[in-house]
C-alpha positions in Angstrom: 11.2 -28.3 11.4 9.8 -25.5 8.9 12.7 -27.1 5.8 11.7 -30.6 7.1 7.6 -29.6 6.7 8.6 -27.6 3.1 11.0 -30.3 1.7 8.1 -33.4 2.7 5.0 -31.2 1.3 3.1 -33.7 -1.1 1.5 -31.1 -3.2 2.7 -27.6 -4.9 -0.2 -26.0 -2.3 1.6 -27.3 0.3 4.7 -26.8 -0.7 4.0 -23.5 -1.2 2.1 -22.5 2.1 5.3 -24.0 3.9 7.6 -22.2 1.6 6.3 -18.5 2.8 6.3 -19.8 6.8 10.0 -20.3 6.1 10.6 -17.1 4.1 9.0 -15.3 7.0 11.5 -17.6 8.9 14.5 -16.3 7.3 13.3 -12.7 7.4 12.9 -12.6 10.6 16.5 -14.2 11.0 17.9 -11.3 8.8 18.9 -14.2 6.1 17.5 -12.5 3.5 19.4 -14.1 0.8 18.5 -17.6 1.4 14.7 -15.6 1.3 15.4 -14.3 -1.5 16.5 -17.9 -3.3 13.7 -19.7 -2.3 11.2 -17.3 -3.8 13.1 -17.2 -6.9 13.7 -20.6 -7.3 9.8 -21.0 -6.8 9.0 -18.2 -9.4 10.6 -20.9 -12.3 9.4 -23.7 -11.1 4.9 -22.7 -10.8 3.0 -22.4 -13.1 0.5 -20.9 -11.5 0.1 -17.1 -11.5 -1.4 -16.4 -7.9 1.5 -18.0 -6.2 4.1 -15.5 -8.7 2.2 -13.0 -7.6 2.8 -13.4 -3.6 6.6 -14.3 -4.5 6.7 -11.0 -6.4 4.8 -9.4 -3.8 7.2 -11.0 -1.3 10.2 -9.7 -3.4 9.1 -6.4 -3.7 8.9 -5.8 0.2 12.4 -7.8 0.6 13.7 -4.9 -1.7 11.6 -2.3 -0.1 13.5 -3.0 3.1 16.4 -2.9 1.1 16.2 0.6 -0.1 16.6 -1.2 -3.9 13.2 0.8 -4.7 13.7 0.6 -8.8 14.0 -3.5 -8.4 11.0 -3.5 -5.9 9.0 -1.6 -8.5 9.8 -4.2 -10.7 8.3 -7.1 -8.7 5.3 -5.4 -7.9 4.9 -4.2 -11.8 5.2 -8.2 -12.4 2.9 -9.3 -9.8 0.3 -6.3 -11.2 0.9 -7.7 -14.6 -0.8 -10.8 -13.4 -3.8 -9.6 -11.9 -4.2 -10.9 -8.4 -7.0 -12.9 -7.4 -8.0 -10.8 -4.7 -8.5 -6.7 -4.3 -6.8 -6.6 -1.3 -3.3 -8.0 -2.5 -4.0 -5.5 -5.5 -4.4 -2.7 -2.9 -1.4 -3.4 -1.3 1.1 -3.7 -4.7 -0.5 0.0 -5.4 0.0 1.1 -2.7 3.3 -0.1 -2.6 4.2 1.2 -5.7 3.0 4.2 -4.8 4.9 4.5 -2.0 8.3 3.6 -3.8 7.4 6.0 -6.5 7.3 8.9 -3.9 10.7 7.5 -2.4 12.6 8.1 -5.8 10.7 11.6 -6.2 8.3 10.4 -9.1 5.1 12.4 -7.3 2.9 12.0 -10.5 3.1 8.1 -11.1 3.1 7.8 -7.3 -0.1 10.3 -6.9 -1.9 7.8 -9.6 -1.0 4.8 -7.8 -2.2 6.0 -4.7 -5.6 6.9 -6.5 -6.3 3.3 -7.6 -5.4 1.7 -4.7 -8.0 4.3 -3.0 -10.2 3.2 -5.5 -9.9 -0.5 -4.6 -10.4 0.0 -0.5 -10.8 3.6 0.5 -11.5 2.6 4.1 -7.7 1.8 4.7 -5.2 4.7 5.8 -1.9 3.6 4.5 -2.5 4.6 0.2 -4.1 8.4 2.0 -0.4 8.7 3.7 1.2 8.3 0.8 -0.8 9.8 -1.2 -0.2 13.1 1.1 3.2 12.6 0.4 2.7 12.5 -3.3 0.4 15.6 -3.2 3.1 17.5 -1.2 5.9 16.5 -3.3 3.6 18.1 -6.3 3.1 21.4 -4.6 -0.1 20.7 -2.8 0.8 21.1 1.0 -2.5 22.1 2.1 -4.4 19.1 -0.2 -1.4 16.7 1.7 -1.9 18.1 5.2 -5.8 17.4 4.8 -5.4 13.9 3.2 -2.9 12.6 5.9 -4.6 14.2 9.2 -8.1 12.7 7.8 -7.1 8.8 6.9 -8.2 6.8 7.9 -11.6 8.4 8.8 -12.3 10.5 5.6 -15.9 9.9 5.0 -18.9 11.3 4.2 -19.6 12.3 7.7 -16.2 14.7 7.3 -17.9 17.0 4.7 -20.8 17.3 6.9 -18.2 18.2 9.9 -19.2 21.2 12.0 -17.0 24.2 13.3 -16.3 23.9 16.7 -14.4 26.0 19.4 -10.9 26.4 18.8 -10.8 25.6 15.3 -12.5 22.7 13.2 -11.7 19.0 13.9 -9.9 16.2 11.5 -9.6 12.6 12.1 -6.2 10.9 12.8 -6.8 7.4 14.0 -9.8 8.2 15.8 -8.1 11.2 17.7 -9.1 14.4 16.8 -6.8 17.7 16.1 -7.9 21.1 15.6 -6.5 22.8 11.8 -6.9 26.3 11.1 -10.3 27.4 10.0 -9.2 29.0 6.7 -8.1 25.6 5.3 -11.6 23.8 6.1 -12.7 24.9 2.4 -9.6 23.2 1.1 -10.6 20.0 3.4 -14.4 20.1 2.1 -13.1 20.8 -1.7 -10.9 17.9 -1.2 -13.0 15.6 1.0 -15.8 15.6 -2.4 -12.6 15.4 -5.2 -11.7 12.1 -3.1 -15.6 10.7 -2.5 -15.8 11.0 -6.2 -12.6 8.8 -6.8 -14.9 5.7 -4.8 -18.1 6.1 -4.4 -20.7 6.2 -7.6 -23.9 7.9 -5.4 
């Protein structure tokens, strides 16, 4: 029925909205090849950039899933290329990135990656994981214990946090955990270094 809707569609929106129901289709069927073909075949034939950015996207995550990290970073480098129409897809190709960049052991690029997408929607905890990741693959193991335990709850209100009985509280999905009082300077340092990366007051 999905092929039937996608090969009928009128228009290239259409066409298009049908085309990712049946990529999701296929995923979920584990044919990722046939996926795979359709968004490809769809990359030459739009002209229009937002829809080669979702097929990129699209591709990226296929090859994510695939452990093929260097052609993943590929599609999501071509779908950044294009500047997405929206900050939330951009979030998610940086953080992405980011992500595949810590996979192949490339800390730095995947620390700055991490840091825009933070920049874009700090509110979200999936760029502070892997941007924990990057900061521990660079050395900074007390900087990456902080940023993980804290997302996606790092706010203001964490600076302002108050030592309580049996060691000082982090955020962790709403769930609280005790760390060890001598790293709470490192926390605070760390908690103003990131408010400074999204916040202008």
């Amino acid at each position: 029925m999905l092929l039937e809707r996608l090969q009928n569609s009128t228009t290239e929106d259409d066409h298009f909205r049908w085309l990712l129901f049946v990529v999701g289709y296929y995923r979920g069927m584990q044919r990722i090849d046939a996926a795979k073909g359709l968004l490809q075949q769809f990359l030459r034939e739009s002209d229009k950039s937002e829809y080669k950015v979702h097929c990129h996207l699209a591709l990226g995550q296929i090859a994510t899933d695939e452990q093929d990290l260097e052609t993943a970073l590929n599609h999501f480098g071509a779908a950044l290329a294009l500047k997405p129409a929206t900050k939330k897809v951009e979030y998610v190709l940086l953080n992405n990135t980011g992500y595949c960049l810590n996979t192949l052991g490339r800390y730095g690029e995947g620390e700055r990656h991490c840091r825009k997408a933070l920049e874009i929607d700090w509110m979200r905890p999936s760029a502070y994981r892997n941007l924990g990741v990057s900061l521990h693959g660079l050395g900074g193991s007390r900087e990456s214990r902080c940023v993980g335990r804290a997302s996606p709850c790092f706010t203001r209100e964490v600076a302002l946090a108050k030592p309580r009985s049996g060691g000082l509280q982090s955020l962790d999905y709403g769930r609280p955990q005790p760390f060890k009082r001598e790293e709470y300077g490192d926390c605070l340092r760390l908690k103003y270094n990131l408010t400074a990366w999204f916040t202008s007051d």
